[in-house]
DRENBA-218270 format. One record per atom (N, C-alpha, C, O): y negated, x negated, z negated. Coordinates in steps of 0.05 Angstrom, whole numbers, padded with zeros to 5 digits, always signed. Layout:
! residues N
YXZ
...
***
This chain:
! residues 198
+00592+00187+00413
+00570+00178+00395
+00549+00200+00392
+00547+00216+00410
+00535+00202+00371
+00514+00219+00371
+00489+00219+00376
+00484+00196+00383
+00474+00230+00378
+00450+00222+00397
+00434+00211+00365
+00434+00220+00342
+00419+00184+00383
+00393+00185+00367
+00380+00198+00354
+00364+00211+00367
+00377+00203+00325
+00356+00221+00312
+00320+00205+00306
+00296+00212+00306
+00336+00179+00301
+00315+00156+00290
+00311+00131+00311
+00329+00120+00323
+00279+00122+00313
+00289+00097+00319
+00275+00077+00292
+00258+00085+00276
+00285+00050+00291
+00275+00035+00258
+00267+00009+00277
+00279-00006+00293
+00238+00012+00265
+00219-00024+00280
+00222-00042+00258
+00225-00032+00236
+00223-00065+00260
+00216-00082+00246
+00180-00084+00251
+00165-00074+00268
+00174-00101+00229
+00143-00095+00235
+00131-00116+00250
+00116-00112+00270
+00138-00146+00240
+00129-00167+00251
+00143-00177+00271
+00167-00181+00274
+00123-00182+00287
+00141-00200+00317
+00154-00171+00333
+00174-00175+00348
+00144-00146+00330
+00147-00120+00332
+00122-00098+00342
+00111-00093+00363
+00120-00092+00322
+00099-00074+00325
+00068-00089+00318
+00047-00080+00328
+00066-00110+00302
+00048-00124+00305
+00050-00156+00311
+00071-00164+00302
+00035-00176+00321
+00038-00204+00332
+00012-00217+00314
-00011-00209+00308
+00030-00245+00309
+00002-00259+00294
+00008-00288+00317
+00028-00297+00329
-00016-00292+00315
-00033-00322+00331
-00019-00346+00316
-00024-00354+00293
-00002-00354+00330
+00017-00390+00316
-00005-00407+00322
-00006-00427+00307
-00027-00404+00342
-00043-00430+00346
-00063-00428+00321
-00079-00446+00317
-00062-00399+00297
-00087-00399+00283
-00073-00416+00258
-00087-00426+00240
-00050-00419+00259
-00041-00435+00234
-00037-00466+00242
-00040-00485+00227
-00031-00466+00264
-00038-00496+00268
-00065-00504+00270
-00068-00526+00262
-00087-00492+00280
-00109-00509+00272
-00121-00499+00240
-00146-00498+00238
-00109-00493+00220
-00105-00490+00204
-00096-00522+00187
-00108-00536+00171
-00076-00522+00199
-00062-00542+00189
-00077-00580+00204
-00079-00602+00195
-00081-00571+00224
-00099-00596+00233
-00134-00598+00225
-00147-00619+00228
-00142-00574+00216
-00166-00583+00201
-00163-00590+00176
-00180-00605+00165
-00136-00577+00158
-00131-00589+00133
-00109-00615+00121
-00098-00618+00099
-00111-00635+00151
-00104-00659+00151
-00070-00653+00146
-00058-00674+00140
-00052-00628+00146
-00026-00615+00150
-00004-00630+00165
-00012-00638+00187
+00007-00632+00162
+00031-00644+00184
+00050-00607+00203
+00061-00587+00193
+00045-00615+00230
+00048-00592+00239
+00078-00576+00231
+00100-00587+00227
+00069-00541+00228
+00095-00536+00211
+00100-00526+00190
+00113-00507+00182
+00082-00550+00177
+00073-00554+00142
+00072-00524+00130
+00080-00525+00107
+00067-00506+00134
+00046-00482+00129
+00070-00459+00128
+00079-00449+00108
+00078-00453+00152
+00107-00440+00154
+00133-00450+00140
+00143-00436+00122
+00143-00475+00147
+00160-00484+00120
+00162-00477+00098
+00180-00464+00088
+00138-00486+00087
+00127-00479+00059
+00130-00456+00044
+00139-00455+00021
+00118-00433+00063
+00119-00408+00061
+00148-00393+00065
+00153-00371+00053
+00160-00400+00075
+00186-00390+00082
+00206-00401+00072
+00227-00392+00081
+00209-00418+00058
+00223-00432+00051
+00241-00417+00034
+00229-00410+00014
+00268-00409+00035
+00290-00385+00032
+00286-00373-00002
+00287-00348-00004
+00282-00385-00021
+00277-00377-00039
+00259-00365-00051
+00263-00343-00061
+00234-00377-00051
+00204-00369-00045
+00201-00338-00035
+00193-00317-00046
+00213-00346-00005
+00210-00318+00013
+00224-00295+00002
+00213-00273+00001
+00250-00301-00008
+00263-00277-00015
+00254-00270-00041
+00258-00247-00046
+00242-00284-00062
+00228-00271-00088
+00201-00250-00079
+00191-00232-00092
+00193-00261-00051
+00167-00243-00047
+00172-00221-00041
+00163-00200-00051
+00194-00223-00013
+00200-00204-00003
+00226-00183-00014
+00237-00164-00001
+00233-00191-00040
+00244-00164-00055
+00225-00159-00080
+00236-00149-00099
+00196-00165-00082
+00187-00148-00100
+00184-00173-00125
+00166-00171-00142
+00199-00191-00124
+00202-00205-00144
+00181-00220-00162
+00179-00224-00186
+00160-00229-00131
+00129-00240-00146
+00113-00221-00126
+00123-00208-00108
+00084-00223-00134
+00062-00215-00112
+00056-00234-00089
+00063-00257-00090
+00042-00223-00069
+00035-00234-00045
+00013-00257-00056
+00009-00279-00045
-00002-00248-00079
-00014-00263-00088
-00011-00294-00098
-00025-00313-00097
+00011-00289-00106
+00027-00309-00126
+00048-00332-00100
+00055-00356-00097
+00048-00310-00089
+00067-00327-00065
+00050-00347-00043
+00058-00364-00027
+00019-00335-00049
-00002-00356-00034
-00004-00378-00047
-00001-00401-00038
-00009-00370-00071
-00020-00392-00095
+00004-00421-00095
-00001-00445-00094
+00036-00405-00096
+00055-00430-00097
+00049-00439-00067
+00048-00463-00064
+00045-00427-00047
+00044-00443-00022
+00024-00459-00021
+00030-00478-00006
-00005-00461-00031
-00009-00472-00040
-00013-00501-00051
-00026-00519-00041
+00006-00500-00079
+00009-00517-00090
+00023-00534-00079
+00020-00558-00077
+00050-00514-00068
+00062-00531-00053
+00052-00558-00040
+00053-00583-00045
+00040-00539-00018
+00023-00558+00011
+00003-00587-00009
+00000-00610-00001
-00008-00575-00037
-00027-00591-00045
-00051-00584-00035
-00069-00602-00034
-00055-00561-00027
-00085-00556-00015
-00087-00533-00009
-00081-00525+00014
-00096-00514-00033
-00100-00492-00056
-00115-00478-00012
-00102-00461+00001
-00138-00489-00001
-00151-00479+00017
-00138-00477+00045
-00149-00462+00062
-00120-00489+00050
-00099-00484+00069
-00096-00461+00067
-00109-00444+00080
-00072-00457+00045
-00058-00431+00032
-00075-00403+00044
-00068-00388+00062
-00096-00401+00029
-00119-00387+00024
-00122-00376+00047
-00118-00352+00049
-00132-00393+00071
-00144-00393+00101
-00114-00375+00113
-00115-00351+00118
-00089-00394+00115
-00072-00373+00119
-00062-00351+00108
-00047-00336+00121
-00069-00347+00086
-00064-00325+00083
-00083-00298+00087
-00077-00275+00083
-00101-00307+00095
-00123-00283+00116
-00112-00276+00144
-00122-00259+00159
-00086-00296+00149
-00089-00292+00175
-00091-00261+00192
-00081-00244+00177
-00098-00253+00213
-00114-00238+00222
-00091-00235+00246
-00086-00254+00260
-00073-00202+00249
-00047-00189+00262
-00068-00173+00277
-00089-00163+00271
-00047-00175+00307
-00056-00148+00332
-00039-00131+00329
-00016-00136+00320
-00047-00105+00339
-00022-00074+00341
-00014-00086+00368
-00030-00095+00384
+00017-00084+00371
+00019-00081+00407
+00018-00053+00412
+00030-00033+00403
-00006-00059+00436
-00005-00021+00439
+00021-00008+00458
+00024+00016+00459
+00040-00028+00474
+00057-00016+00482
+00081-00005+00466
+00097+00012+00476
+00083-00021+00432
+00100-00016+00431
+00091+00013+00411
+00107+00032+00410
+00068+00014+00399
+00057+00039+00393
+00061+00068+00409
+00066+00089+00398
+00055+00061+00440
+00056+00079+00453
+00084+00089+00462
+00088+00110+00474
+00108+00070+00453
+00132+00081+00455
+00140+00095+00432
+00153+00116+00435
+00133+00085+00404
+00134+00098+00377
+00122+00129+00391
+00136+00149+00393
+00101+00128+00399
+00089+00158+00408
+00105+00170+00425
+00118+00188+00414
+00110+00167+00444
+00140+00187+00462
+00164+00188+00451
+00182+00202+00461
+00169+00170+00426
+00192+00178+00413
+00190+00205+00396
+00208+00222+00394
+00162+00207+00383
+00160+00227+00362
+00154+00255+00378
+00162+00277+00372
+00141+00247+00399
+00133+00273+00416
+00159+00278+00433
+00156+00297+00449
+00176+00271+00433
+00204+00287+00440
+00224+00287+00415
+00248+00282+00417
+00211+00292+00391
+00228+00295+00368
+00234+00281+00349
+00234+00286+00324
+00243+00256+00364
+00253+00230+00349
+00240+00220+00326
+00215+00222+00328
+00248+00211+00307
+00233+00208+00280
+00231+00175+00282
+00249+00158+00287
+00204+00174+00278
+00209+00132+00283
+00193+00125+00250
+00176+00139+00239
+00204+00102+00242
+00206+00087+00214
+00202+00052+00220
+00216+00039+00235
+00182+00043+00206
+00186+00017+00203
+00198+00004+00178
+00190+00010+00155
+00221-00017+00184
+00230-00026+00167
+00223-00066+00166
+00231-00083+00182
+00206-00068+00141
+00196-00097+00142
+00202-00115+00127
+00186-00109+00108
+00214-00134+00119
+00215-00155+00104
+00190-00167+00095
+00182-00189+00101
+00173-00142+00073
+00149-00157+00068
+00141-00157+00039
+00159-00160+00022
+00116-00154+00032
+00108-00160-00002
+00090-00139-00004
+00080-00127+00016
+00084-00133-00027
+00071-00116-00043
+00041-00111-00033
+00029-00093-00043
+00033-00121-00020
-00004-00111+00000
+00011-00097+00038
-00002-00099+00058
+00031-00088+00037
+00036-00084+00061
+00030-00051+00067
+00026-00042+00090
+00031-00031+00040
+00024-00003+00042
-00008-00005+00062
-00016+00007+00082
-00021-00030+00041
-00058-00037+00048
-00054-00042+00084
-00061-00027+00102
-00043-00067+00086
-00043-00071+00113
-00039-00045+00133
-00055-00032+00147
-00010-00046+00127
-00005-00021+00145
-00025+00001+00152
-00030+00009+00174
-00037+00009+00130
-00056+00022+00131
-00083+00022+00149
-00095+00041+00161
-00090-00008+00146
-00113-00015+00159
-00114-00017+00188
-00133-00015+00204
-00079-00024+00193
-00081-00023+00219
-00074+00002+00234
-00073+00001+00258
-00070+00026+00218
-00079+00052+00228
-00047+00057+00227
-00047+00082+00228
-00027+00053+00226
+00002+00048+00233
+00011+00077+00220
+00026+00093+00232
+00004+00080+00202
+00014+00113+00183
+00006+00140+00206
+00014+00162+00201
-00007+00135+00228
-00008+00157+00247
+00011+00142+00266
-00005+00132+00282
+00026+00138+00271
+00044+00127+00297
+00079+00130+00275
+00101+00129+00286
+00078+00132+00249
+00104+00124+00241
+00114+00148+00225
+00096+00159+00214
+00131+00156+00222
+00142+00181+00198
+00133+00163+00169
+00116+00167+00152
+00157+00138+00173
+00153+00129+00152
+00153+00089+00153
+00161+00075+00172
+00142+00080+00127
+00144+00044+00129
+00156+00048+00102
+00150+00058+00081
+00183+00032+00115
+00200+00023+00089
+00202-00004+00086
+00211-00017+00105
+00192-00020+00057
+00179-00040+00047
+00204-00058+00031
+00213-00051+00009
+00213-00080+00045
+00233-00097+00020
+00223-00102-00002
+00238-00109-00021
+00196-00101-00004
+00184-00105-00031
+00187-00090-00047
+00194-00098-00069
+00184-00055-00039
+00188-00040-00054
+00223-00034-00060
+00231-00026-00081
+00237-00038-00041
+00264-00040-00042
+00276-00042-00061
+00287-00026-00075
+00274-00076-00063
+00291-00093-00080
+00311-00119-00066
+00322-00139-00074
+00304-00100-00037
+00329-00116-00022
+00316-00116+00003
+00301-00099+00012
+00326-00144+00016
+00307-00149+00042
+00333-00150+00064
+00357-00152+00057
+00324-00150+00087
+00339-00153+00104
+00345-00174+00108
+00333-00192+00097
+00370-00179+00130
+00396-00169+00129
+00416-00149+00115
+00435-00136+00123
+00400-00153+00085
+00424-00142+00068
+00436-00108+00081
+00418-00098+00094
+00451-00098+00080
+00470-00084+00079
+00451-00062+00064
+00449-00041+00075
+00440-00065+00043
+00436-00050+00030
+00404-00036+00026
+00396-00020+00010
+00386-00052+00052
+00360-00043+00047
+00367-00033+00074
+00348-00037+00089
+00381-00026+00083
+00387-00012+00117
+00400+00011+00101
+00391+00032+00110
+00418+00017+00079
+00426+00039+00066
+00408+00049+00056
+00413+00072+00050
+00386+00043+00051
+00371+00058+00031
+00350+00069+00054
+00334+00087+00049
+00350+00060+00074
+00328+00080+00105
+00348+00101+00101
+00343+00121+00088
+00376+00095+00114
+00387+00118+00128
+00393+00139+00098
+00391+00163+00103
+00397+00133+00075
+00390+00153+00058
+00365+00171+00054
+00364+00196+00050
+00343+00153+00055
+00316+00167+00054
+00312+00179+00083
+00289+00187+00086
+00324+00180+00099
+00323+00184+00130
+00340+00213+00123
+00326+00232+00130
+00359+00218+00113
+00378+00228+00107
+00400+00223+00136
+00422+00234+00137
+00395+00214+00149
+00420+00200+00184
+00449+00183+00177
+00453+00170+00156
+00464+00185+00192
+00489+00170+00191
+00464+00144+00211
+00442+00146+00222
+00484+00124+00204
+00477+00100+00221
+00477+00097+00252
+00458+00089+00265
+00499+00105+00262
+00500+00120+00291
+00485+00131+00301
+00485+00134+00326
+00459+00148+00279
+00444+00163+00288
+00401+00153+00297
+00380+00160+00308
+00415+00129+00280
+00389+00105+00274
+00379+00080+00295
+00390+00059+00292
+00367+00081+00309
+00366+00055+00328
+00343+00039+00322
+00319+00045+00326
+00357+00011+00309
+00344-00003+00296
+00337-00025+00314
+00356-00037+00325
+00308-00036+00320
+00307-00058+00334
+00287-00090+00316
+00272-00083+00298
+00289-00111+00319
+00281-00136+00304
+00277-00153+00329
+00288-00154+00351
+00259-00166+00318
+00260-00200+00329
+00271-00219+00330
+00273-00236+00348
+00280-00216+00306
+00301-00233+00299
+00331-00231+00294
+00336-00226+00271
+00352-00235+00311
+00379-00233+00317
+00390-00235+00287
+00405-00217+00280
+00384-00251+00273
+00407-00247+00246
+00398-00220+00231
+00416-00209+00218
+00368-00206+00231
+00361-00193+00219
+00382-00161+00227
+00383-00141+00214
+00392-00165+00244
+00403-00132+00261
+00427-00143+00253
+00442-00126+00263
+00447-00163+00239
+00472-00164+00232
+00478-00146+00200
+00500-00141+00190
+00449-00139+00188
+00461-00105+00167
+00466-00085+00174
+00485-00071+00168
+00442-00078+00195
+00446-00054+00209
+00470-00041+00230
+00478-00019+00237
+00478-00079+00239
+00503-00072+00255
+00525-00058+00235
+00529-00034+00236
+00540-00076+00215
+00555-00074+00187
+00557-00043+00187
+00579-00032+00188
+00530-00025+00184
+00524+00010+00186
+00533+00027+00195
+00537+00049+00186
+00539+00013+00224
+00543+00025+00261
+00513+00033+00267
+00512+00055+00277
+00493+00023+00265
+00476+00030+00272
+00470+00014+00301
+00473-00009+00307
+00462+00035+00316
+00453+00013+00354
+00434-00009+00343
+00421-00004+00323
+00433-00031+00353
+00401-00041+00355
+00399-00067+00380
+00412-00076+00398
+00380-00069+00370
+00357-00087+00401
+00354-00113+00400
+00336-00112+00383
+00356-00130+00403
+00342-00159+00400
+00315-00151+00411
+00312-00145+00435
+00292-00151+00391
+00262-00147+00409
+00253-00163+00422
+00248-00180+00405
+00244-00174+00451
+00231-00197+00462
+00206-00182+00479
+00185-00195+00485
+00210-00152+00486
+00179-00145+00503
+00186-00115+00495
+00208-00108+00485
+00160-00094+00502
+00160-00056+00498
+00171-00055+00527
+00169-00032+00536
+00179-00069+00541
+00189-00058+00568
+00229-00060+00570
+00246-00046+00581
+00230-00086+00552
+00264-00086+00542
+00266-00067+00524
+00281-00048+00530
+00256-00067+00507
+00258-00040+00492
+00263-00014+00497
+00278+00000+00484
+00248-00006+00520
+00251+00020+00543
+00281+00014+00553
+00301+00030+00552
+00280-00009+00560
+00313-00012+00575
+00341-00004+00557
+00362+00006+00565
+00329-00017+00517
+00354-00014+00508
+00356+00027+00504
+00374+00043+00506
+00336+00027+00500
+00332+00067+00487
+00345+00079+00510
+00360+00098+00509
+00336+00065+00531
+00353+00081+00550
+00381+00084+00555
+00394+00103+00565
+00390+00056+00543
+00418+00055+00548
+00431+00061+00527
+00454+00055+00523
+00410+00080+00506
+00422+00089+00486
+00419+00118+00481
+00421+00133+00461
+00414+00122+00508
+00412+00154+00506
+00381+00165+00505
+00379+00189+00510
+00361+00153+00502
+00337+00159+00496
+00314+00152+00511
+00301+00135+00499
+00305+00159+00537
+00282+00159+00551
+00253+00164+00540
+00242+00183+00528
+00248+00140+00546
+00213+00141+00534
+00198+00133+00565
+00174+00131+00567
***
């Protein structure tokens, strides 16, 4: 196998964590059935028009929304308010300072350049690659081709890690390594067993 050139984060449930108790009292001050709010929002069609570019983040509040029937729900969650994990930052940092080129790859919408930004993330990353700007969100096959192109890497060369287990079934398809993410200290465990000490 070849050694690691890259490693690829997913962004959410990754490199940054949002508060589940801020959408439930969300949803219990706006008389919600618990749930209500995430469902809504994620709901497979919806999600994948946002997250390939298809509508704005804007637009994707507004139907959630209407959805729910309560325009101020929507609204409230969609401010919601993400932490950096600094461990897993600080492993992004010993990857780059021994060479390694690290990239976030996100299943997100068109204000994520802004976010990213705010949360300082463009000094810890080479690069954030956006399904919005894509076309194609993950899983697909094909927004994991378009990193390791703009990466210029074979897949073998890419170690891709997610939160979510179906999300790493494109990158597998690639030959690319990857992680099930659950803590920055498993993460250490998988790099290692992939050749890469942090």
């Amino acid at each position: 196998m070849p050694p690691i050139r890259a490693v690829l984060f997913d962004l959410d449930g990754v490199v940054r964590h949002f508060d589940a108790d801020f959408t439930a009292d969300i949803e219990t001050r706006h008389g919600l059935a618990p749930g209500a709010v995430l469902q809504t929002a994620f709901e497979p069609d919806l999600l994948e028009q946002v997250t390939t570019g298809a509508i704005s983040r804007r637009l994707w509040v507004d139907r959630v929304g209407a959805s729910l029937g309560s325009v101020a729900a929507a609204e409230e969650w969609g401010r919601q308010p993400s932490e950096v994990d600094p461990e897993v930052l600080a492993i992004a940092d010993a990857l780059r300072a021994a060479g390694i080129r690290t990239a976030i790859l996100t299943n997100g919408t068109d204000t994520i350049p802004a976010e990213t930004a705010a949360l300082g993330l463009t000094a810890h990353f080479d690069a954030i690659f956006n399904s919005a700007e894509i076309g194609w969100a993950k899983p697909d096959i094909r927004a994991f081709q378009h990193v390791l192109d703009a990466l210029g890497l074979a897949g073998a060369e890419v170690f891709f890690t997610d939160d979510s287990a179906s999300k790493l079934v494109g990158a597998e398809e690639l030959g690319m390594p990857t992680h099930r993410f659950t803590s920055a200290d498993g993460l250490r465990v998988a790099l290692r067993a992939a050749g890469v000490g942090v």
